[in-house]
C-alpha positions in Angstrom: 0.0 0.0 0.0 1.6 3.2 -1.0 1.0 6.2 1.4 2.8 9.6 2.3 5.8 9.8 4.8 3.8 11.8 6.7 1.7 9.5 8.2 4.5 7.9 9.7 6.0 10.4 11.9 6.3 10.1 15.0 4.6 12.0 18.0 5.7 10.7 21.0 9.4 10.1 22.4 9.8 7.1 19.9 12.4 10.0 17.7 14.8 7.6 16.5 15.0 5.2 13.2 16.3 1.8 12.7 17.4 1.9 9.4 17.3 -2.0 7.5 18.8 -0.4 4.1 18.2 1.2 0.9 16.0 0.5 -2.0 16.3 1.5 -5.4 12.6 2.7 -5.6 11.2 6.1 -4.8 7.9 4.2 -2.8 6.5 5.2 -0.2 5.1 2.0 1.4 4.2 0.4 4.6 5.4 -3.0 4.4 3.6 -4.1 8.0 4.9 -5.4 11.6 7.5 -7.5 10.2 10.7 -5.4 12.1 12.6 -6.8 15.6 10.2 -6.8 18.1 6.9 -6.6 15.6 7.6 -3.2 14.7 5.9 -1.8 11.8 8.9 -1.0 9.2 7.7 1.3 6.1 9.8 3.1 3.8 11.2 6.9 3.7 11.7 7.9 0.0 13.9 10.4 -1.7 14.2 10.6 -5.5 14.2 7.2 -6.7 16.0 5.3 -3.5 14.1 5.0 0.1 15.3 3.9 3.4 13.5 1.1 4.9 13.3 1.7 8.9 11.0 1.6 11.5 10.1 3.8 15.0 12.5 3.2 17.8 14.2 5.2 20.5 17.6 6.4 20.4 18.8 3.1 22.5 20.9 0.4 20.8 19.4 -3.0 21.1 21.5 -4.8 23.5 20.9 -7.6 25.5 23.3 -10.2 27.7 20.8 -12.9 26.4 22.5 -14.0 23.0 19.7 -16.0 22.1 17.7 -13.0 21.9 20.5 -11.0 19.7 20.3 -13.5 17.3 16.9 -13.5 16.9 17.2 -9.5 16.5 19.8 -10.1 14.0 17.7 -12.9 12.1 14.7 -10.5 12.1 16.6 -7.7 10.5 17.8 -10.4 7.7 14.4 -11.6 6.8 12.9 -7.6 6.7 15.7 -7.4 3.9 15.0 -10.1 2.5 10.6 -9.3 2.3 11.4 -5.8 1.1 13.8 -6.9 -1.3 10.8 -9.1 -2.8 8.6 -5.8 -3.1 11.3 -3.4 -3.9 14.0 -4.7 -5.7 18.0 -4.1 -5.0 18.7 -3.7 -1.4 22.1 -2.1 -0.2 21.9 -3.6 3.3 23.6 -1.8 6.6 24.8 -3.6 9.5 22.8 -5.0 12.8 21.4 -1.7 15.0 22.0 1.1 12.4 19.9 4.0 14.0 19.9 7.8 13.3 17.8 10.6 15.1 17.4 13.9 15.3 20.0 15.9 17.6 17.4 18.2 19.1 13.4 17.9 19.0 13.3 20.6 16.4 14.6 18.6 13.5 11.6 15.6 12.0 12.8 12.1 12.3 11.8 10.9 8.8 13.3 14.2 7.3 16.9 13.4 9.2 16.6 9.8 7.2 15.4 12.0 3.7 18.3 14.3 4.0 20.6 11.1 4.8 19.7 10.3 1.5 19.8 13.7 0.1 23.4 14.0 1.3 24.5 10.6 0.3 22.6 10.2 -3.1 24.7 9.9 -5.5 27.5 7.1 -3.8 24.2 5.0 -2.9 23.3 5.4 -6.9 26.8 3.9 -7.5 26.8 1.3 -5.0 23.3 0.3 -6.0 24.7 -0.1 -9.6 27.3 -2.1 -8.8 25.2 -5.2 -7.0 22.2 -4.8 -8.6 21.4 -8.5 -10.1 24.1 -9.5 -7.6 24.4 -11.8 -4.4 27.6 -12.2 -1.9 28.7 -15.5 -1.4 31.7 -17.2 1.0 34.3 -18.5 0.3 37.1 -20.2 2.1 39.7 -22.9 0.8 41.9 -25.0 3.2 44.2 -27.9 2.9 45.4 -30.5 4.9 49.0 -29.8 6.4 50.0 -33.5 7.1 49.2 -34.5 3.5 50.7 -31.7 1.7 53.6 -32.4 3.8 54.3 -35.5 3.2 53.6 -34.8 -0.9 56.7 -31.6 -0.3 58.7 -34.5 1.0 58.5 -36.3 -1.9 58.5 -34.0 -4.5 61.4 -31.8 -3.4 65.1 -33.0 -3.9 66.4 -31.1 -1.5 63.9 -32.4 1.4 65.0 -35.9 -0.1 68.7 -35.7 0.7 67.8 -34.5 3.9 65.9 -37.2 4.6 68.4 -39.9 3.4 71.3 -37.8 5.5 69.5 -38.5 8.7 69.7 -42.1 8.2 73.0 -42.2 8.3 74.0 -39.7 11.3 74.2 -40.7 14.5 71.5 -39.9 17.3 72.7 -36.4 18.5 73.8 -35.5 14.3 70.6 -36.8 13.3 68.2 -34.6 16.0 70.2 -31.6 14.3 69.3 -33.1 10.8 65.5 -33.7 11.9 65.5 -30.0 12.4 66.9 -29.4 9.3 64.3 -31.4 7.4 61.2 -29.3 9.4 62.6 -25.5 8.8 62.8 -27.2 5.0 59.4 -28.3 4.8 57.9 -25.3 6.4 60.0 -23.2 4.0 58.3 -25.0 0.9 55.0 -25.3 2.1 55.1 -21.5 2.9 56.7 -21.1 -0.9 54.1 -23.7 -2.4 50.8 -22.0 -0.1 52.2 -18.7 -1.9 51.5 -20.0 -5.3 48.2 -22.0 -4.5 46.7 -18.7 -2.9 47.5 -16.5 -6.3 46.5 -19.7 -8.5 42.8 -20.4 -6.7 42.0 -16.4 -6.4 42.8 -15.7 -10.1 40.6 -18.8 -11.1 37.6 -18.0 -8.6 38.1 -14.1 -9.9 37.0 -15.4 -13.1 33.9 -15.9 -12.1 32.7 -13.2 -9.8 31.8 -9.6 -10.2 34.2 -8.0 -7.0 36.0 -10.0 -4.5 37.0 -8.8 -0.8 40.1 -11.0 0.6 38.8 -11.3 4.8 41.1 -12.3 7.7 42.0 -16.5 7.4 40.6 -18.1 10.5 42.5 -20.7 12.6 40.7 -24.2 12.0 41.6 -27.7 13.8 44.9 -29.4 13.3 43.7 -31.0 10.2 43.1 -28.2 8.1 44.8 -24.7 7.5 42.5 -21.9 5.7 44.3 -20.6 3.0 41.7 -18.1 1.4 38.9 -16.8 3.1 36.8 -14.4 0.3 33.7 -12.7 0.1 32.6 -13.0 -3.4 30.2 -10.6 -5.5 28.7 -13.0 -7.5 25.8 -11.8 -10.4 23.0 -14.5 -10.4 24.2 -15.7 -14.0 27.8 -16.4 -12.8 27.0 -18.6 -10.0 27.3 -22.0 -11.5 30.4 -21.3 -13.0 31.6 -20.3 -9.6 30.5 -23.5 -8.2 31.9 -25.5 -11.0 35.9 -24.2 -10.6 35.3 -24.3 -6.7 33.8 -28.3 -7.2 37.4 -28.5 -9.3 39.5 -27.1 -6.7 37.0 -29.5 -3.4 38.5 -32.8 -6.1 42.2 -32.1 -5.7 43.8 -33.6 -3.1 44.5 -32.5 0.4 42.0 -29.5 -0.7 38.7 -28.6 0.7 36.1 -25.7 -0.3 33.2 -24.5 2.1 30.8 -22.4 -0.3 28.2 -20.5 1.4 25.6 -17.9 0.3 23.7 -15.7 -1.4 24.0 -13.3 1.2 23.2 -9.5 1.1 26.6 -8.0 -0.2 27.5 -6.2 2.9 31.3 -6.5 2.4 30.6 -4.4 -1.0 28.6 -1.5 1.0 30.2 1.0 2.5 29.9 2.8 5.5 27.0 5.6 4.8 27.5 9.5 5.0 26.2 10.2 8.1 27.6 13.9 8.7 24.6 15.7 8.0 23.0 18.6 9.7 20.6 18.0 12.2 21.2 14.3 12.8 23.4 12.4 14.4 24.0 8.3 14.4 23.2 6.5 17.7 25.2 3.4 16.8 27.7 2.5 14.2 27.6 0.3 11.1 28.7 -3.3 11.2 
């Protein structure tokens, strides 16, 4: 149901607004009580973008209760994911984005249009750049022990080591043992080089952007070698999945492939410097 923004505005002490993300539509709709805790979330537009918030005060939502934060976090997903059926191309901000008016002169709905106003054309740009796009995960990670023992083989220099400590004697041959790990480490670091620069120029093929996150430290049986977050447009995702299958069937590799997600690691950090408004919590 399309309606003015005016309807929406607040009376009462309720002068702050969650803010989901931005559509590319110029709508002004109300899209029900689908927000955290049942709140009704409608749109704010300006030109042909609109924020997507509901009514809140200017308190973050926290909680010592993490079951209840995820279900905060899960609600805001699925109100981007519902709008996104009604309105299109979402640029989605973080968890507990809320703006409000610095003193009680200023609207709350016109502190979210002059957001908007103010940050216009770089939302335009971003909302170019992952429109018929999703964000998927992707991390590759190989087992230490059998790429080890494949370095051992392969490399001549690990080889004469190896035969060398047969032939020392105990104290000699603790020396040589040493030897042979600062070796293998050395070409493993040498070979993990090559295998990084090898698997992101073949999964870069096949996406639209590609942001390189932090590895994370995994059990003693695997090391995580890339860790990506992967702008992928909807016509590119088999491909994706078919080099990434390629890479799962060699040995000692392994590929955990995860998504669509919103593309929050392609959205930047909004404009929020504006006159009359200040942010009550950052963006995640």
């Amino acid at each position: 149901m399309e309606m003015s923004v005016e309807e929406f505005e607040s009376t009462g002490r309720v002068k702050g607004r969650y803010v989901y993300g931005v559509a590319g539509s110029g709508k002004a709709l109300r899209l029900g009580p689908i927000g955290i805790e049942d709140n009704e979330v409608y749109t704010i537009p300006y030109q042909d973008l609109c924020a997507i918030v509901h009514n809140c005060s200017a308190e973050p939502y926290q909680s010592n209760d993490d079951k209840k934060v995820k279900g905060w976090i899960k609600t805001h997903q699925r109100v981007l994911d519902m709008a996104q059926e009604r309105l299109g191309t979402i640029i989605p901000l973080g968890f507990d984005t809320i703006l409000e008016p610095k003193d009680d002169t200023a609207s709350s709905d016109q502190v979210i249009t002059d957001w908007l106003k103010e940050d216009y054309e770089r939302l335009c740009t971003v909302m170019e750049k992952i429109r018929g796009k999703n964000e998927y995960a992707v991390q590759v990670s190989y087992d230490p022990k059998v790429m080890a023992e494949r370095v051992a083989e392969q490399s001549e220099g690990i080889r004469k080591i190896k035969e060398e400590i047969a032939t020392k004697s105990p104290g000699m041959a603790y020396m040589y043992k040493q030897k042979l790990e600062k070796a293998v480490k050395s070409e493993m670091e040498r070979l993990a080089d090559e295998w990084f620069k090898d698997f992101y120029r073949r999964i870069r093929e096949h996406t639209d952007d590609i942001v390189v996150e932090k590895t994370k430290k995994l059990d003693r049986d695997k090391v995580m070698l890339l860790n990506l977050s992967c702008l992928v447009a909807k016509d590119k995702v088999d491909s994706l999945g078919g080099e990434l299958d390629r890479i799962n069937n060699m040995d000692g590799f392994s590929v955990h492939f995860s998504g669509p997600w919103p593309p929050y690691s392609f959205v930047a950090k909004p404009t929020i410097a504006i006159p009359g408004a200040k942010e009550v919590s950052d963006v995640t």
